[in-house]
BABA-917012 format. One record per atom (N, C-alpha, C): x, y, z. Coordinates in steps of 0.02 Angstrom, whole numbers, plus 32768, in hexadecimal, padded with zeros to 4 digits. Layout:
! BABA-917012
XYZ...
***
This chain:
! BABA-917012
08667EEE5DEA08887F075E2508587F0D5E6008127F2B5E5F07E27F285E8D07D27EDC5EA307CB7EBE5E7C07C57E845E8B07EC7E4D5EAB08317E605EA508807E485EBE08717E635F11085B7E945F1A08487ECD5F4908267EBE5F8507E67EAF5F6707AB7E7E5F8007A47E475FA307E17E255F7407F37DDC5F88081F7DE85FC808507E145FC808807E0E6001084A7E29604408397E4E603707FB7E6C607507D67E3B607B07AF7E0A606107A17DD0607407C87D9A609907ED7D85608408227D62608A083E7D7C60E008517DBE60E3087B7DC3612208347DCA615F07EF7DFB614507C87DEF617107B47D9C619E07B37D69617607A27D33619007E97D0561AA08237D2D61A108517D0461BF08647D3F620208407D6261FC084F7D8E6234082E7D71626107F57D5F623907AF7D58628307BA7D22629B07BD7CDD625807BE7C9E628208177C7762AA082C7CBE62A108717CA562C108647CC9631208367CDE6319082C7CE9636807E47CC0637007BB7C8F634807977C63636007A87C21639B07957BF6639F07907BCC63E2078F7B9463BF07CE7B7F63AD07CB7B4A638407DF7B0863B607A37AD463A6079A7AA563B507DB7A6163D307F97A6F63A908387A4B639A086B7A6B63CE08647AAF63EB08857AC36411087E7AAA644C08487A8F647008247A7964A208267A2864B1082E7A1F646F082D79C56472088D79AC648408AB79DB647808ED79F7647B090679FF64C508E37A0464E908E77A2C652F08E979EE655B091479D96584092E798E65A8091D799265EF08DC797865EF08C9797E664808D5794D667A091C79396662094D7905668B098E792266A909A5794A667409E47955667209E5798C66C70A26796466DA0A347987671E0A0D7986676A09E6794E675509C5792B677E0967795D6770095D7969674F09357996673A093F79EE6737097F79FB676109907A4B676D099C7A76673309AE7A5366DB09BD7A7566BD098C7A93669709627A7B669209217A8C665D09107AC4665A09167AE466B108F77B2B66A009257B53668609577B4E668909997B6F665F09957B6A6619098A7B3A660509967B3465C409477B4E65A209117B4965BE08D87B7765B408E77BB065B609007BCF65E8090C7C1D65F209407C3E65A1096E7C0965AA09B57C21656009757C26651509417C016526090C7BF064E808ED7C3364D908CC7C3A651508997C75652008D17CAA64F008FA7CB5650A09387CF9650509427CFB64BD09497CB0649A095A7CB2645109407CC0642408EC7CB4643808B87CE7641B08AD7D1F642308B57D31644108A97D9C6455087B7D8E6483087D7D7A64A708517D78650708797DA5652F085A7DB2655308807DE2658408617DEC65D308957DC365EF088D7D9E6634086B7DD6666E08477DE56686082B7E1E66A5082C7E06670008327DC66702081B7DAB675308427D5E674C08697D676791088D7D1567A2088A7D0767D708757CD3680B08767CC2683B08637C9A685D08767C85689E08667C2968AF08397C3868E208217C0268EE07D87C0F691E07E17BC6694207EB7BBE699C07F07B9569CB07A67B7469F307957B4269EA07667B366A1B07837AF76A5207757B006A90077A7ADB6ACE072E7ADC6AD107297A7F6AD906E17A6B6B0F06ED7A396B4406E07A506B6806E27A226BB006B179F76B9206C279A06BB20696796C6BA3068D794E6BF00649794A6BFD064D79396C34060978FF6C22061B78B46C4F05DD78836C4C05A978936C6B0573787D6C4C052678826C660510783E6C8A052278126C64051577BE6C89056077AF6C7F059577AA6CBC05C877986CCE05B5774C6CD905E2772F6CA7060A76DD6CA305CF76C06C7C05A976E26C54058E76CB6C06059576DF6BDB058E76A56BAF05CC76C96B6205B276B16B3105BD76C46AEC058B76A06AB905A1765C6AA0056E76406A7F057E75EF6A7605A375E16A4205D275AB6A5F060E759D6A30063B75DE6A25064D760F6A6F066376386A61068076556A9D06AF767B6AAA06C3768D6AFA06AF76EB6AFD068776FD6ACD067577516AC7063F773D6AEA0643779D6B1E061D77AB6B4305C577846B2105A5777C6B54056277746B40054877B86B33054C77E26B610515781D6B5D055878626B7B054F789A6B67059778D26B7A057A791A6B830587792E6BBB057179706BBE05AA79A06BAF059979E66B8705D57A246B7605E57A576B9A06127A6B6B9F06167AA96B9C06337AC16B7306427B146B3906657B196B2306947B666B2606C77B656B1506EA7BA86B12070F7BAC6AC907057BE46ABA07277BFE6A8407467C246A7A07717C396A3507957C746A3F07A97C9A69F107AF7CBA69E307AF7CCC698307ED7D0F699808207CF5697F08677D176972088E7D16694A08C17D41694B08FE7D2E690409157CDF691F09147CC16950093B7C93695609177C696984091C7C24699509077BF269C909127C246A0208D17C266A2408D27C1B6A6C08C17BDF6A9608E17BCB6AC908DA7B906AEC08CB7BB06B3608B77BF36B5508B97C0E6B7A088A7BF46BB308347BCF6B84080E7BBC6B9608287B6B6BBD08367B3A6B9508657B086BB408A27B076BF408CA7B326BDE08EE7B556C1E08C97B6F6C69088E7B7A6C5808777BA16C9C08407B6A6CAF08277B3D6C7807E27B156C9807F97AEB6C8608387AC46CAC08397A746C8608237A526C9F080D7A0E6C8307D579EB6C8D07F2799D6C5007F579596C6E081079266C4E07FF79056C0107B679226C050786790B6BA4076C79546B98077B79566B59077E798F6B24076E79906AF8074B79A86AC1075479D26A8407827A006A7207AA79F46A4007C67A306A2107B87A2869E407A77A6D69C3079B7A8B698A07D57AD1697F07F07AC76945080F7AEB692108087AFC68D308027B3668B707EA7B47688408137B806861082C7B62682D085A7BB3680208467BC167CF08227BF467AF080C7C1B678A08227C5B677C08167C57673808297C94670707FF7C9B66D707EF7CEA66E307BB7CFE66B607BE7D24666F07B87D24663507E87D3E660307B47D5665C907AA7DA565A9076E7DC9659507887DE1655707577DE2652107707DE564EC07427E2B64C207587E6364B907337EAD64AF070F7EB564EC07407ECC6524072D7EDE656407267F17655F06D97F35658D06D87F81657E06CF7F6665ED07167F9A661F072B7F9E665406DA7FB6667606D37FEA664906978012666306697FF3667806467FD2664305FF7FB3664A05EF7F6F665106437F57666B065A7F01668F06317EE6663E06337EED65F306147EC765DD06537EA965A106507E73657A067E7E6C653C06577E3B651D06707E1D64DB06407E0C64A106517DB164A9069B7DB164EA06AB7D5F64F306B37D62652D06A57D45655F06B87D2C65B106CF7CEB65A807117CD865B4071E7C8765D7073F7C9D661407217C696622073A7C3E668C07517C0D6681079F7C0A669507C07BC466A107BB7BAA66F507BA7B8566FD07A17B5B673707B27B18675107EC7B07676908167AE1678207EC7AC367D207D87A9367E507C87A85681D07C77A39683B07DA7A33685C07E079ED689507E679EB68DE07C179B768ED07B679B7693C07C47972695907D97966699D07E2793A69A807CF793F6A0107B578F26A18078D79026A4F07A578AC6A7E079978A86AAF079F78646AD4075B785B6B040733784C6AF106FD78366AFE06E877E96B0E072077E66B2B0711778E6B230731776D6B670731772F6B670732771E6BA4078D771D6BB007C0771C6B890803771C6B9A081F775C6B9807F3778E6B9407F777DC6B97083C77EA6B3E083077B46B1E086077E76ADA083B77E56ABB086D78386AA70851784A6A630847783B6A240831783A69F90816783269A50813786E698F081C7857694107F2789D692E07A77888690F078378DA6929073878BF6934072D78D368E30758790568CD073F7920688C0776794C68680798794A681407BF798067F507BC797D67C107CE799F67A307AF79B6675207D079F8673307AC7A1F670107BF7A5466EE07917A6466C1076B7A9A66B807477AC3668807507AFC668207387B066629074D7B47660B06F97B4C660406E37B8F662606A67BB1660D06A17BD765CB06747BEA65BD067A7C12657706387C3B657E06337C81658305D87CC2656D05EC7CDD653205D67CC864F905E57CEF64CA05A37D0F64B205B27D68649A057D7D8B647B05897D9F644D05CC7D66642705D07D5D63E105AB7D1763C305797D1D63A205777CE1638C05917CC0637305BF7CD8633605D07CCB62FB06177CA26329062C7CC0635C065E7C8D638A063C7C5063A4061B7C5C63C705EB7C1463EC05D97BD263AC05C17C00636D05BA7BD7634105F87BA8630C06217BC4631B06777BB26300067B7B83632706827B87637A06A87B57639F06777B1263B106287B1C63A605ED7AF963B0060D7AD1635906117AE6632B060B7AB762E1064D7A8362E9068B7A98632606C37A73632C06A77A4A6365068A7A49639906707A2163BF064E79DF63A6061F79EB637805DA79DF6349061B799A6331066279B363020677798562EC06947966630606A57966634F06DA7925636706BB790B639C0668791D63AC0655790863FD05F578E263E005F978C0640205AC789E6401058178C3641E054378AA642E050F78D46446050278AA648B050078C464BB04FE789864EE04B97888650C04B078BB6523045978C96554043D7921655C0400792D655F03E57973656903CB795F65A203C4797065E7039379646618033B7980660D0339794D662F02E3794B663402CD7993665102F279A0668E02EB79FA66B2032F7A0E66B603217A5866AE03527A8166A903407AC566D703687ADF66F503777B336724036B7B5966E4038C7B5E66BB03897BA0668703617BA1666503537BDC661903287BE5660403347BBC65C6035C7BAC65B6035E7B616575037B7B25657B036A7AF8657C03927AA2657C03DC7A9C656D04107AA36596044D7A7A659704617A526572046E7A51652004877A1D650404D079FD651004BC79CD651E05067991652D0520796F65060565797864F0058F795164CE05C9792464E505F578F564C6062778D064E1064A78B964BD068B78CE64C806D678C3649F0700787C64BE06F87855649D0711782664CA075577F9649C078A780064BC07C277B664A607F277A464BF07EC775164BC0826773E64C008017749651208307762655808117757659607E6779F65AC07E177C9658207F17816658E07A77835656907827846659F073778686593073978BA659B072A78E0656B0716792A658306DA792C656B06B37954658F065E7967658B065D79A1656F062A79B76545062779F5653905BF7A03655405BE7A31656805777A65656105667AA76553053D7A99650E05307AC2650704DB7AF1651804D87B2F651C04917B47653204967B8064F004467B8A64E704667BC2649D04127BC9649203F67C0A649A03CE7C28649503C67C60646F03907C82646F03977CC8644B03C97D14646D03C07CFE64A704027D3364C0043C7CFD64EE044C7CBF64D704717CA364FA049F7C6C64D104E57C7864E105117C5564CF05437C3664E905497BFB651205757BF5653B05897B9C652805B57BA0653805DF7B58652206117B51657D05FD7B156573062A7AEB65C0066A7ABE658E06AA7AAE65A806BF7A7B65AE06DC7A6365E106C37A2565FA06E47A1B6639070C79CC6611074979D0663B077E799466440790796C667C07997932668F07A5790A66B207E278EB66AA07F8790666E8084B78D666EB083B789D6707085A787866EA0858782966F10885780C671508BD7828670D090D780D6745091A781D67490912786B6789090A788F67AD0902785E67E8092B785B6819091E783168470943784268880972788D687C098B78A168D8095378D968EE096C78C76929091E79006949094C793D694E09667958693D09A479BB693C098879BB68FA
***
């Protein structure tokens, strides 16, 4: 009977724990096409929630840059983009797009940057801003006309899920599911932080996600960033 006992306390401890782990398969799951790229962070956010995350911060962040030429009517070769571009920029961090900066300084070549994020903490203590999981979802694309027929492109969009964990035993779960479905890509020669950036890459069929990881004696952090591929209106 102790032993019948034992087993179930075993048994429910590790389906307790690894049913709020960061399973791999959940992520490879996650469609950074669908809806022209707009849905991903949604369906990240429904993810976060299904594990016991608990969303603490949401909000979009606007950048306007004035583009103005430095050498007017040279452009790069085999190409109609500016040669050389001077900035200005304005910003703005709210519940919602501001365009206030555009409205009051318009000006014909631009940058815009837009960014939606959600931040989601896992054994949050309010007090001491600290918890044992931090992810950042991170939705962003920009699009700019820098060129000689003044349209726009997009210059850049994507989506990444950050990960600080000061659980190991998490970092090391979702790192052994990485390990099995992604190659080893590159470590750079220099690095900003205090340990080497390991790089990985999930790749098929047309569809690449990167993973990085950094992982030290007090550091645990996992990147995944995604690339939409046919994603192609500038809204």
């Amino acid at each position: 009977m102790k032993k019948l006992l034992l087993f179930i306390m075993i048994t429910f401890y590790y389906s307790s724990t690894y049913s709020q782990s960061f399973n791999i398969k959940d992520f490879l799951d996650l469609d950074e096409n669908k809806n022209n790229g707009s849905q991903i962070i949604k369906d990240a956010e429904a993810l976060m929630i299904s594990i016991n995350l608990r969303m603490i911060e949401k909000k979009q962040i606007y950048e306007y840059t004035i583009l103005k030429e430095c050498n007017k009517g040279n452009y790069m070769p085999n190409d109609c983009q500016w040669q050389c571009t001077n900035n200005s920029s304005y910003k703005n961090s709210n519940d919602k797009f501001s365009f206030k900066y555009k409205q009051s300084i318009p000006h014909p070549n631009y940058i815009e940057r837009k960014y939606n994020t959600s931040n989601f903490v896992r054994n949050y203590n309010s007090v001491e801003k600290k918890a044992s999981t931090w992810v950042e979802l991170r939705r962003y694309k920009s699009i700019r006309n820098n060129n000689c027929k003044n349209e726009f492109v997009i210059d850049e969009q994507g989506f990444i899920i950050d990960f600080q964990f000061s659980n190991k035993s998490e970092f090391e779960f979702l790192k052994r599911g990485i390990l099995d479905v992604a190659k080893y890509n590159y470590t750079p020669d220099s690095y900003y932080s205090d340990y080497p950036p390991v790089n990985y890459i999930y790749e098929k069929n047309d569809r690449t996600i990167r993973f990085t990881l950094l992982e030290g004696d007090d550091v645990a952090d996992i990147v995944i960033k995604y690339s939409c591929s046919n994603c192609t209106a500038l809204d």
